[in-house]
N, CA, C and O atoms as CSV, one atom per row, in Angstrom:
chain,resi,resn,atom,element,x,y,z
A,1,UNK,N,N,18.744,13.519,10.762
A,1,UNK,CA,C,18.767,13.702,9.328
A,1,UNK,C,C,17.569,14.567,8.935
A,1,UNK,O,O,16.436,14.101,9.056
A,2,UNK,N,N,17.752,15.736,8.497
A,2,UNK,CA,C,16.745,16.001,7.761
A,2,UNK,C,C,15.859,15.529,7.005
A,2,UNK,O,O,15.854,14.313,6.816
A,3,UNK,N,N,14.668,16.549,6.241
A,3,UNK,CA,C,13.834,15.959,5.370
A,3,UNK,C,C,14.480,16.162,4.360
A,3,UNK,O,O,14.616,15.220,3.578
A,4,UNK,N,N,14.876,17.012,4.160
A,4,UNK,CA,C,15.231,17.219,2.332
A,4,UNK,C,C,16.524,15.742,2.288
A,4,UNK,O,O,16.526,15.021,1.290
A,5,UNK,N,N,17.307,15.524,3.200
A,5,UNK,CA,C,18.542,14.972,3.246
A,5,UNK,C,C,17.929,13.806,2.960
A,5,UNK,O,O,18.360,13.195,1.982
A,6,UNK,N,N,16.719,13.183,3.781
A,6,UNK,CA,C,15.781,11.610,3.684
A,6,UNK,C,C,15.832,11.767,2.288
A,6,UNK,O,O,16.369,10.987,1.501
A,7,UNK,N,N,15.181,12.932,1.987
A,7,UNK,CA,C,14.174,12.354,0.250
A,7,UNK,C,C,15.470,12.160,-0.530
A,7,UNK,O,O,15.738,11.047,-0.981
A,8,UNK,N,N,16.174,13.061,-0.682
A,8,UNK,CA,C,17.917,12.838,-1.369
A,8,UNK,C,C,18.408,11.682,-1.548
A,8,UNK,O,O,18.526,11.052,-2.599
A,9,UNK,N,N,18.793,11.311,-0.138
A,9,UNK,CA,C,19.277,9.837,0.201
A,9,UNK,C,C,18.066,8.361,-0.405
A,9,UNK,O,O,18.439,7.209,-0.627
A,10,UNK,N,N,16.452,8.958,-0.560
A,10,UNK,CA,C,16.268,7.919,-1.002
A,10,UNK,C,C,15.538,8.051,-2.546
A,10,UNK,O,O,14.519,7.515,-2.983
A,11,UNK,N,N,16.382,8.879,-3.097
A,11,UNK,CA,C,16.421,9.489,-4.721
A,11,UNK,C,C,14.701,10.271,-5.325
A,11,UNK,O,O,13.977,10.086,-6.303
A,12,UNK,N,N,14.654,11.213,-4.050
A,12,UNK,CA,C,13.351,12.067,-4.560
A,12,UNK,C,C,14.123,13.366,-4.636
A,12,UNK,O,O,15.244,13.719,-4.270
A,13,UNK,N,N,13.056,13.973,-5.278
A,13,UNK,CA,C,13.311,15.444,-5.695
A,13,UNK,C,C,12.877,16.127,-4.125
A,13,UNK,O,O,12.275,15.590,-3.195
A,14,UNK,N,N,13.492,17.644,-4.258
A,14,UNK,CA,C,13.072,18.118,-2.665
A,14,UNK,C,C,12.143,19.317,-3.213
A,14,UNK,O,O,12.564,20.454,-3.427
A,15,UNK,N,N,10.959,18.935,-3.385
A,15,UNK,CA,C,9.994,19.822,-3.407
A,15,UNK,C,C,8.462,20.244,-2.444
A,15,UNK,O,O,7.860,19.549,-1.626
A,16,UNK,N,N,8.294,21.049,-2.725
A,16,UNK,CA,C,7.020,21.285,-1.352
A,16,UNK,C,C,6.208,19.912,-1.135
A,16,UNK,O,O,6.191,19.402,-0.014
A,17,UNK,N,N,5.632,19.406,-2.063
A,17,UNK,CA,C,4.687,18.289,-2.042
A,17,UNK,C,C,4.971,17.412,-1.347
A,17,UNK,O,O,4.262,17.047,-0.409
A,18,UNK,N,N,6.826,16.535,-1.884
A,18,UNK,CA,C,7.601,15.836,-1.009
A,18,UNK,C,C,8.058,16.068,0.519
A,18,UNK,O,O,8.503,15.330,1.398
A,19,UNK,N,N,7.886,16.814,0.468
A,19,UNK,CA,C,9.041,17.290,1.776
A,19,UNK,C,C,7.613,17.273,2.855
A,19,UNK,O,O,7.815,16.937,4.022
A,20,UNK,N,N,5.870,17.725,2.328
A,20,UNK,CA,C,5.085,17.634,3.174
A,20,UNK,C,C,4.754,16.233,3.510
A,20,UNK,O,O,4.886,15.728,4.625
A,21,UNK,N,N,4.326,15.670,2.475
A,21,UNK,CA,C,4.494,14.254,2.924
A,21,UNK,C,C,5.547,13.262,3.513
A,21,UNK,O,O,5.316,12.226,4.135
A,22,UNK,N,N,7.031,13.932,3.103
A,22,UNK,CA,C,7.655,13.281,4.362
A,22,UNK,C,C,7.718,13.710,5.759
A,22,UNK,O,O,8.107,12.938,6.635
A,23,UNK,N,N,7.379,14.826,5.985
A,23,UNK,CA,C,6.903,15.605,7.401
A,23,UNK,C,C,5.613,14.532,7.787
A,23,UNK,O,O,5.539,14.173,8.962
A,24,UNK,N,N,4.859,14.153,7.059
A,24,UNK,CA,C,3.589,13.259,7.193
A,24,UNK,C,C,4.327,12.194,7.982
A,24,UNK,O,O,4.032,12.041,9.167
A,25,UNK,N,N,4.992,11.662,7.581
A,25,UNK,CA,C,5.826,10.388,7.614
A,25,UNK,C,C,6.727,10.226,8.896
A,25,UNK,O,O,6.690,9.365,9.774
A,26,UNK,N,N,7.581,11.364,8.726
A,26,UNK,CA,C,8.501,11.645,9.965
A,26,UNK,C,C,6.911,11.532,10.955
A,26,UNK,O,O,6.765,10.408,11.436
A,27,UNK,N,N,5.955,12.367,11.233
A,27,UNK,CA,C,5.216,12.313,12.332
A,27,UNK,C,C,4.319,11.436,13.005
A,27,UNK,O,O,3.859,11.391,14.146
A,28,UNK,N,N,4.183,10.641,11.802
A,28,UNK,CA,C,3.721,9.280,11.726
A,28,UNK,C,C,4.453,7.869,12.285
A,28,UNK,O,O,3.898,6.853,12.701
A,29,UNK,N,N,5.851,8.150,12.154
A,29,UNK,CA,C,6.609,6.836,12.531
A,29,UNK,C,C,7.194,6.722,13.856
A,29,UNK,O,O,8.400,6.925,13.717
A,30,UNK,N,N,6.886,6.469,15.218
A,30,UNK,CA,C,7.904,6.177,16.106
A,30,UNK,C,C,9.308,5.804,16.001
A,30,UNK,O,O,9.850,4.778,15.591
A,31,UNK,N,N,9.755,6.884,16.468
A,31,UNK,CA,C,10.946,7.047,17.216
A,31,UNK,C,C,11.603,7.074,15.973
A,31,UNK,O,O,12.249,6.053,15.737
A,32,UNK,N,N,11.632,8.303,14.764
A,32,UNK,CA,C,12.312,8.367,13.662
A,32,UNK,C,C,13.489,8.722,13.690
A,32,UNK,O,O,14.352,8.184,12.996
A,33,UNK,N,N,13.823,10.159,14.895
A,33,UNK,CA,C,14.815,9.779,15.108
A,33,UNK,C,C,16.118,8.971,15.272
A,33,UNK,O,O,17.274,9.142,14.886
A,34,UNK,N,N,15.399,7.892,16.095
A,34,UNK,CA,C,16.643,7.226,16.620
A,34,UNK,C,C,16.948,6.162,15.078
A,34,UNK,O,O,17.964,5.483,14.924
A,35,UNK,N,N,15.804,6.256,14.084
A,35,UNK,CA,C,16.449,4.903,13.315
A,35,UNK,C,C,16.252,5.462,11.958
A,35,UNK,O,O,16.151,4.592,11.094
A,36,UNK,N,N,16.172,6.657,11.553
A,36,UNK,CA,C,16.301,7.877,9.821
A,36,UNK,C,C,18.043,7.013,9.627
A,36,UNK,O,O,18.113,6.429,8.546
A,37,UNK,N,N,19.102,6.914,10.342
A,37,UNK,CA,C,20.115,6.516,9.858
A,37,UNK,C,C,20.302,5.538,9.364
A,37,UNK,O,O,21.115,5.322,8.465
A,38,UNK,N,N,19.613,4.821,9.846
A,38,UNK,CA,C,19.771,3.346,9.593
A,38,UNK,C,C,19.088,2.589,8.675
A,38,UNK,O,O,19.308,1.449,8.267
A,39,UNK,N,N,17.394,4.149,8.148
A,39,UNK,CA,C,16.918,3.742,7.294
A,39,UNK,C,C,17.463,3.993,5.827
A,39,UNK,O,O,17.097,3.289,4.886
A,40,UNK,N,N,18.328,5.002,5.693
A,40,UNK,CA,C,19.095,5.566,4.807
A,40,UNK,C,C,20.360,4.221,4.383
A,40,UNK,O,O,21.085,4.207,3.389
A,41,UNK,N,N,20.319,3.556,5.103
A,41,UNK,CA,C,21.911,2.727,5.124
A,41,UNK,C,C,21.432,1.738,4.727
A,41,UNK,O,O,22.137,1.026,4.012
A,42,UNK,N,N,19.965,1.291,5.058
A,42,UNK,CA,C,19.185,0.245,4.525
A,42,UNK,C,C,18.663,-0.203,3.322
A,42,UNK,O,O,18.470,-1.307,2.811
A,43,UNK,N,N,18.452,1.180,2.947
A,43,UNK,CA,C,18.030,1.446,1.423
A,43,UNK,C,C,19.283,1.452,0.583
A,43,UNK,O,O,18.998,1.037,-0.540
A,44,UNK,N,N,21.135,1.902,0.741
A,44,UNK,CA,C,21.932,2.115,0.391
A,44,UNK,C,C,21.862,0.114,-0.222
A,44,UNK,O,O,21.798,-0.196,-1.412
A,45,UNK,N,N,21.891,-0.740,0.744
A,45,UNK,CA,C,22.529,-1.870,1.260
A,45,UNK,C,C,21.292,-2.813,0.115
A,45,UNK,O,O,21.686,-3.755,-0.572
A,46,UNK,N,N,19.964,-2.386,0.105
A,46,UNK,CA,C,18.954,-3.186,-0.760
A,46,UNK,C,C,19.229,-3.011,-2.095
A,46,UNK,O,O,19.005,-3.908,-2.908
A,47,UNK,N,N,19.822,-1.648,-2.489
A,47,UNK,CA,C,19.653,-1.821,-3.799
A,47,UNK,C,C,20.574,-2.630,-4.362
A,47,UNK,O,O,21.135,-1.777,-5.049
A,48,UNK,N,N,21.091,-3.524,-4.566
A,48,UNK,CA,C,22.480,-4.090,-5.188
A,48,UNK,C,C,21.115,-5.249,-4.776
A,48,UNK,O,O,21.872,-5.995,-4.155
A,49,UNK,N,N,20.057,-5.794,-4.672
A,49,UNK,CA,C,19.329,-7.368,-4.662
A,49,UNK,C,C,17.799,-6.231,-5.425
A,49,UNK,O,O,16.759,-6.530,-4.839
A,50,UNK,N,N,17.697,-5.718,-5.925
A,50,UNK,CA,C,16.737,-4.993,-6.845
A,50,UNK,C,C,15.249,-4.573,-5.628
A,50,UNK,O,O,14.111,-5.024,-5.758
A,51,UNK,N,N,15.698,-3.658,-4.567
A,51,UNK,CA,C,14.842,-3.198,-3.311
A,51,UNK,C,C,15.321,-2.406,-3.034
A,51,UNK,O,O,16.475,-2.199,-3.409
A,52,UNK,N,N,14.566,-1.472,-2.130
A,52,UNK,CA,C,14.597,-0.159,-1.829
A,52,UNK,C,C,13.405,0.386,-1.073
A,52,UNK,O,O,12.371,-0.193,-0.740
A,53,UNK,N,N,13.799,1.666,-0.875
A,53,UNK,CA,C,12.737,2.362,0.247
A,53,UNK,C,C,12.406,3.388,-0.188
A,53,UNK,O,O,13.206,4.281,-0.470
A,54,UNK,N,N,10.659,3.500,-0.384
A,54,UNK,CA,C,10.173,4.381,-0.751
A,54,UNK,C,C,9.122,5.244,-0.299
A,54,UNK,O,O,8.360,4.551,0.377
A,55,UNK,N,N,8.639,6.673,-0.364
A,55,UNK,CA,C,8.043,6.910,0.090
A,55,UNK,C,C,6.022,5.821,-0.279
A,55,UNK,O,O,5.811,5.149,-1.289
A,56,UNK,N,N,5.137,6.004,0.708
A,56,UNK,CA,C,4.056,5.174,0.665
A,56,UNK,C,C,3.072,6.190,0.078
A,56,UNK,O,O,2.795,7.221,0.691
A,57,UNK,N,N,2.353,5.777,-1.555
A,57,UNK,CA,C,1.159,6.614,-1.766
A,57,UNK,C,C,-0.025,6.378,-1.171
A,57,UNK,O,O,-1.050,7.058,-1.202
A,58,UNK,N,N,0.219,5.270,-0.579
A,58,UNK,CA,C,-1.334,5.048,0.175
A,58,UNK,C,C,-1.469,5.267,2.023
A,58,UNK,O,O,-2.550,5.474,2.575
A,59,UNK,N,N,-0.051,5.161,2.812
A,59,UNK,CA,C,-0.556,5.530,4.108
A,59,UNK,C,C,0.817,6.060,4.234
A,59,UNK,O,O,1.807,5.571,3.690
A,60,UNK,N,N,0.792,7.237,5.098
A,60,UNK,CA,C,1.994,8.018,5.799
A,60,UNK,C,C,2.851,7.311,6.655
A,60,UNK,O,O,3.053,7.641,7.824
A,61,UNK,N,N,3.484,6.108,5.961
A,61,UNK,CA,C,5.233,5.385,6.108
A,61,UNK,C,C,5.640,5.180,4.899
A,61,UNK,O,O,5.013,4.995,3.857
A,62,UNK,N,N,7.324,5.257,5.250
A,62,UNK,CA,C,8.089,4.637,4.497
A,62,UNK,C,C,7.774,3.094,4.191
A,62,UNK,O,O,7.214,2.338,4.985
A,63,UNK,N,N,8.264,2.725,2.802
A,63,UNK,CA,C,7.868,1.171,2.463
A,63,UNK,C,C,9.109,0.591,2.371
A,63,UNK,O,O,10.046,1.358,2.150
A,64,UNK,N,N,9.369,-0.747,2.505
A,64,UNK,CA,C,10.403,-1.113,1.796
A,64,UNK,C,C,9.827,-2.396,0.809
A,64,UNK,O,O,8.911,-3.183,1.042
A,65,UNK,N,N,10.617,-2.305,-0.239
A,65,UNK,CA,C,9.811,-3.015,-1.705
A,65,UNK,C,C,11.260,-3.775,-2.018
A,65,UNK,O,O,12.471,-3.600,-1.881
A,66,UNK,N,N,10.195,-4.844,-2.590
A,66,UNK,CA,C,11.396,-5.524,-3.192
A,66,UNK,C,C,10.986,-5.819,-4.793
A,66,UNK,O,O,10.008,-6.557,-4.916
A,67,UNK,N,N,11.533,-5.394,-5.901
A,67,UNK,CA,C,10.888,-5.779,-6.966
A,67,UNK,C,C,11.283,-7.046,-8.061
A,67,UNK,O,O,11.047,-7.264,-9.249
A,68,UNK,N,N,12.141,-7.862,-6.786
A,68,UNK,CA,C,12.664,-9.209,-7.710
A,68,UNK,C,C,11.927,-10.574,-7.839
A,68,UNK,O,O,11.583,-11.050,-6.757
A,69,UNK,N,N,11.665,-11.185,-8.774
A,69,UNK,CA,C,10.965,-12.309,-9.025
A,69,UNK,C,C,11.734,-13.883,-9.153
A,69,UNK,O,O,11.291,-14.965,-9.537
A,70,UNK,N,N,13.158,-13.440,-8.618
A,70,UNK,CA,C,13.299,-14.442,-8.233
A,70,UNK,C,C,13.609,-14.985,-6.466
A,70,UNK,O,O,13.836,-14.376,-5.420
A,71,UNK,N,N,13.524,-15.869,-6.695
A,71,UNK,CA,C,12.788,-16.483,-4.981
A,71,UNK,C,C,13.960,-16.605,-3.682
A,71,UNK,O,O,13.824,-16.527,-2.461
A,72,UNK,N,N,15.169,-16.836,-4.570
A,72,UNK,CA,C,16.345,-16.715,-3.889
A,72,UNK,C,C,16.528,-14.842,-3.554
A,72,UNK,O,O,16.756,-14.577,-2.373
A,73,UNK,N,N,16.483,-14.253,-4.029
A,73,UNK,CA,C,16.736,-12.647,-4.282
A,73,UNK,C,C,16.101,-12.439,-3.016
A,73,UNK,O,O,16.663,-12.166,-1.955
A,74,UNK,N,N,14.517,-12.639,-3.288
A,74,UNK,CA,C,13.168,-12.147,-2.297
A,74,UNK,C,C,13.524,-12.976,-0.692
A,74,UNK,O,O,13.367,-12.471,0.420
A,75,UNK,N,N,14.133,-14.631,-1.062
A,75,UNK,CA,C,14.869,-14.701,0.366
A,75,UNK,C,C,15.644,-14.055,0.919
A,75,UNK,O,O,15.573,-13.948,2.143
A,76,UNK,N,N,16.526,-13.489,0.270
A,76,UNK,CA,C,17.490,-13.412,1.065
A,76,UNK,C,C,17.174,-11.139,1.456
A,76,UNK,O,O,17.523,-10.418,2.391
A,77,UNK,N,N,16.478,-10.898,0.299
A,77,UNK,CA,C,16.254,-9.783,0.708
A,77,UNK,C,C,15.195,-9.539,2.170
A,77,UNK,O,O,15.373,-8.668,3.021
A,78,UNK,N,N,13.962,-10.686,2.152
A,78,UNK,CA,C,13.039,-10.349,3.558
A,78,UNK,C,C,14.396,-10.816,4.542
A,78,UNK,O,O,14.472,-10.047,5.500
A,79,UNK,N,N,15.358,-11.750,4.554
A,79,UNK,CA,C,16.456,-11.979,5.549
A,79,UNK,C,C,16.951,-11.155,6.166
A,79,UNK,O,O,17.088,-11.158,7.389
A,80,UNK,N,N,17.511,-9.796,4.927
A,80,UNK,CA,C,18.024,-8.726,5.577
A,80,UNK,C,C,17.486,-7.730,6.303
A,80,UNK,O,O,18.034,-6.950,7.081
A,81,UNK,N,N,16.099,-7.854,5.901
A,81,UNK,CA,C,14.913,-6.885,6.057
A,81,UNK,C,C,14.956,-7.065,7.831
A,81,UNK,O,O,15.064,-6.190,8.691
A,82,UNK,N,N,14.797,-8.886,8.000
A,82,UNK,CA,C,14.233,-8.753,9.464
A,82,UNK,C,C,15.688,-9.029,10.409
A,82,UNK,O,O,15.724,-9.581,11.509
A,83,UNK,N,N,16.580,-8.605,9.816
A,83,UNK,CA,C,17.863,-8.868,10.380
A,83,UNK,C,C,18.056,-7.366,10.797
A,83,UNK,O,O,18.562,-7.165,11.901
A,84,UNK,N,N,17.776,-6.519,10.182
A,84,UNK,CA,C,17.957,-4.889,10.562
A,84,UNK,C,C,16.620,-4.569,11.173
A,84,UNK,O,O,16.410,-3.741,12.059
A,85,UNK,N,N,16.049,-5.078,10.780
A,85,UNK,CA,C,14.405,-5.163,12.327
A,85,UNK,C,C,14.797,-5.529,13.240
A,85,UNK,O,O,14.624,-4.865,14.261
A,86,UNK,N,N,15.433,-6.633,13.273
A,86,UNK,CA,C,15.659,-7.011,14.996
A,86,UNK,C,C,16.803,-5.964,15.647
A,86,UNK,O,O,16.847,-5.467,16.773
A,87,UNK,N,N,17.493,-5.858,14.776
A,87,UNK,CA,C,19.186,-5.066,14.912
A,87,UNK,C,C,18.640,-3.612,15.489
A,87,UNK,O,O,19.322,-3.115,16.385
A,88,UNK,N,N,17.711,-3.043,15.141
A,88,UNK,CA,C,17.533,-1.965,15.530
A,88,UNK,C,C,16.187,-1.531,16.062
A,88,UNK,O,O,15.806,-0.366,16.171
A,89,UNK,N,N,15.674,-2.370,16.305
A,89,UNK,CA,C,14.561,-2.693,16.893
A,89,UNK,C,C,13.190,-1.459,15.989
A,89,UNK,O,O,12.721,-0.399,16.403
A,90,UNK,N,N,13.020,-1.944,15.156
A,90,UNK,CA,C,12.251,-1.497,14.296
A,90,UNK,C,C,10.964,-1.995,14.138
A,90,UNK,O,O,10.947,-3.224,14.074
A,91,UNK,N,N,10.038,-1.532,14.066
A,91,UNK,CA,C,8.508,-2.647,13.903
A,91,UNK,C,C,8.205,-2.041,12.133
A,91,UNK,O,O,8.383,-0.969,11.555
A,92,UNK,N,N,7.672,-3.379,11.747
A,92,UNK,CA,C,7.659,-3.384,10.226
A,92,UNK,C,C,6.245,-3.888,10.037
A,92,UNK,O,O,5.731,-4.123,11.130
A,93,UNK,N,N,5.541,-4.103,9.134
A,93,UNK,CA,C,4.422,-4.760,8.863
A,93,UNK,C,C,4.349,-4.886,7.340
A,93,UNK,O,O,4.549,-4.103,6.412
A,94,UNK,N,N,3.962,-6.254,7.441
A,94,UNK,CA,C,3.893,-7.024,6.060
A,94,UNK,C,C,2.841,-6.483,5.128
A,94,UNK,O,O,1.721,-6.424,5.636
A,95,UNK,N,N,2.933,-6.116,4.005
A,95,UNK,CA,C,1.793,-6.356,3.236
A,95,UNK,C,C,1.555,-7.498,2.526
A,95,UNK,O,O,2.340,-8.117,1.809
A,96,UNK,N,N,0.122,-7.789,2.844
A,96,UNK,CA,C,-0.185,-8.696,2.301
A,96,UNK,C,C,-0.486,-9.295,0.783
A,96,UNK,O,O,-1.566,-9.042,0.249
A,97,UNK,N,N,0.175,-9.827,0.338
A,97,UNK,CA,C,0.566,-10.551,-0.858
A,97,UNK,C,C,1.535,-9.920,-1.694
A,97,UNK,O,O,1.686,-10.077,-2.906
A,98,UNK,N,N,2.174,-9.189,-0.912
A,98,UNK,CA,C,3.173,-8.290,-1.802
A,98,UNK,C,C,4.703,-8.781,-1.191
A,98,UNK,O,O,4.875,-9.408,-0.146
A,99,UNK,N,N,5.809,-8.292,-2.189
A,99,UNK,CA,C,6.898,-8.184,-1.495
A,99,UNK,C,C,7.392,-6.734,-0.590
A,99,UNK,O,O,8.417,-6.211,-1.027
A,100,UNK,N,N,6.845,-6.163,0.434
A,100,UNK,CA,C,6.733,-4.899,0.869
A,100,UNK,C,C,6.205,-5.175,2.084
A,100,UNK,O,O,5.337,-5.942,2.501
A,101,UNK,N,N,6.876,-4.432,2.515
A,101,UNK,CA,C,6.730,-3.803,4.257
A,101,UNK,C,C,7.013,-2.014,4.732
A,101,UNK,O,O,7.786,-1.109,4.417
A,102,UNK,N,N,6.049,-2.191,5.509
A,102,UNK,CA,C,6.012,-0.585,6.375
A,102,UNK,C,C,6.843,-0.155,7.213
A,102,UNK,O,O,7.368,-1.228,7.509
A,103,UNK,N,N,7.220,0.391,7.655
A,103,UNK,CA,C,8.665,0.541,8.761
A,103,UNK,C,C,7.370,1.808,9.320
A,103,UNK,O,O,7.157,2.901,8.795
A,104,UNK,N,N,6.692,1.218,10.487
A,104,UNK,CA,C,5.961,1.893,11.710
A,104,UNK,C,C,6.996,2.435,12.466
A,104,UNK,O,O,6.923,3.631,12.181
A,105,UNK,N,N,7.928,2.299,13.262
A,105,UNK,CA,C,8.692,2.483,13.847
A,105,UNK,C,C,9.753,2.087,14.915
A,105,UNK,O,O,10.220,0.949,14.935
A,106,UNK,N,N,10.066,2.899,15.664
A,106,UNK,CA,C,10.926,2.015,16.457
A,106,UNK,C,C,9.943,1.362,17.739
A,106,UNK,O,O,8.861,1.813,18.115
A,107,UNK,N,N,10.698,0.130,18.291
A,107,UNK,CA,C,9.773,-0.657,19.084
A,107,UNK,C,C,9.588,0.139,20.624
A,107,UNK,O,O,8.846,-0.340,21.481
């Protein structure tokens, strides 16, 4: 998958700024290749529980966020989260005290 196709698929504009920082990102994440599809399908699949995948202003990965406050939602959304972690062998990392995780890469 391309870059411009990533930022598209996860509702950015395709402009120089973007497209460098997702080059940041792509070079940053192990084995993007093998799992850009799956991150695209992931983000398709979160939004319908109020989550999604976004680019990170503070370190060069993708995030995935969840912005629901209720507790059932946020269950069942980290559920899916580490259900397509294991499924595709993805390494993620928690932030701490947030609902959000990093997608480092593949394992």
């Amino acid at each position: 998958m391309t870059l411009d196709a990533m930022l598209t698929q996860l509702g950015y504009a395709n402009n120089d700024s973007l497209h460098s920082q997702m080059q940041r990102i792509v070079d940053n994440t192990r084995g993007y290749d093998k799992i850009a599809k799956h991150i695209a399908d992931l983000n398709i699949a979160l939004q319908t529980h109020n989550a999604h995948i976004a680019l990170s202003n503070s370190v060069d990965y993708l995030k995935i966020k969840c912005e629901s406050t209720f507790e059932k939602e946020l269950q069942d959304v980290k559920d899916r989260i580490n259900a397509w972690a294991g499924k595709y062998k993805v390494e993620l990392q928690k932030v701490d005290g947030k609902n959000t995780y990093y997608i480092l890469g593949f394992k």
